[in-house]
C-alpha positions as CSV (number, residue, x, y, z in Angstrom):
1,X,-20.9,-6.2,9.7
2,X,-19.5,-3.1,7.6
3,X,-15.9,-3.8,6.5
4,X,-13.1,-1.5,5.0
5,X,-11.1,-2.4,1.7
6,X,-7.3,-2.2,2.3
7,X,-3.7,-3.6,0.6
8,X,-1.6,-5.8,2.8
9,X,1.8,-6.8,1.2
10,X,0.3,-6.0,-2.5
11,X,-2.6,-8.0,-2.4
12,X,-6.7,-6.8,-1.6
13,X,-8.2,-8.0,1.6
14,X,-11.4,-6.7,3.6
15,X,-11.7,-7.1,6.9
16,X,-14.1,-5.8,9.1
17,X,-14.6,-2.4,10.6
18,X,-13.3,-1.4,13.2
19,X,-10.3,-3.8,13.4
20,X,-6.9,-2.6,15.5
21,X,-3.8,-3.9,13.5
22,X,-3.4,-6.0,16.9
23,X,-6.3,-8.0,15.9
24,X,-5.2,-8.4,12.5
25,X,-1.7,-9.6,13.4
26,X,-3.9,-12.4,15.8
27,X,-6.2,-13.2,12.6
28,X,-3.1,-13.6,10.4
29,X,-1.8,-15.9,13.2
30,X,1.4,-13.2,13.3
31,X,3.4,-13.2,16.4
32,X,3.9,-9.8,16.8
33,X,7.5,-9.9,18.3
34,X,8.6,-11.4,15.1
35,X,7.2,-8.8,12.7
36,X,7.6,-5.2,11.9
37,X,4.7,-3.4,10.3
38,X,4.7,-0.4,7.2
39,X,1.2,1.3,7.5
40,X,1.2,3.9,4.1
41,X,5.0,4.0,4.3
42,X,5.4,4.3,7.7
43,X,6.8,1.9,10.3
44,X,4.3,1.3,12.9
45,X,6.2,1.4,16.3
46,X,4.9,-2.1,18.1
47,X,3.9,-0.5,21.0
48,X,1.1,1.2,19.3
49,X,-0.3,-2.1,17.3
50,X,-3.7,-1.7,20.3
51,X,-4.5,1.8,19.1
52,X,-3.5,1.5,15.0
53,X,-7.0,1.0,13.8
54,X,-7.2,0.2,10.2
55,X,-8.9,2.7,7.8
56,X,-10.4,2.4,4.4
57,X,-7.5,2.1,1.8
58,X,-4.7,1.2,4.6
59,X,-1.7,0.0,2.5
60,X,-0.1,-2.2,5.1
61,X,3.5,-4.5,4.6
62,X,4.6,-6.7,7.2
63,X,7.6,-8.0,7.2
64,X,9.0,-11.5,9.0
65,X,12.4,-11.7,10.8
66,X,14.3,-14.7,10.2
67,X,16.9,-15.7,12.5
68,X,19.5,-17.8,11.7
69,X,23.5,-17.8,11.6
């Protein structure tokens, strides 16, 4: 299975390719209501996590929301 070199939160990772960021939220065991996602600087609405496939050199961040009062 060909996979695609990208940077996610600073560190290297491959996964395979094709992958959606939807399926790499799943793989990372990320609920995706909890989350907000920076694909090469920009903020990924969630709505469009499906249709965001990942591409060769992606630099992704997610960040975790923490409740709490």
């Amino acid at each position: 299975m060909p996979t695609i070199e990208l940077t996610l939160n600073g560190e290297p990772r491959a996964v395979a390719d094709p992958t959606s960021l939807a399926a790499l939220l799943a793989a990372l065991a990320l609920d995706a209501r909890k989350i907000a996602v920076e694909r090469n600087e920009e903020i990924v609405p969630r709505s469009q996590y499906d249709r965001t496939l990942l591409r060769q050199g992606d630099k992704l961040e997610i960040v975790h929301f923490i409740g709490g009062g």
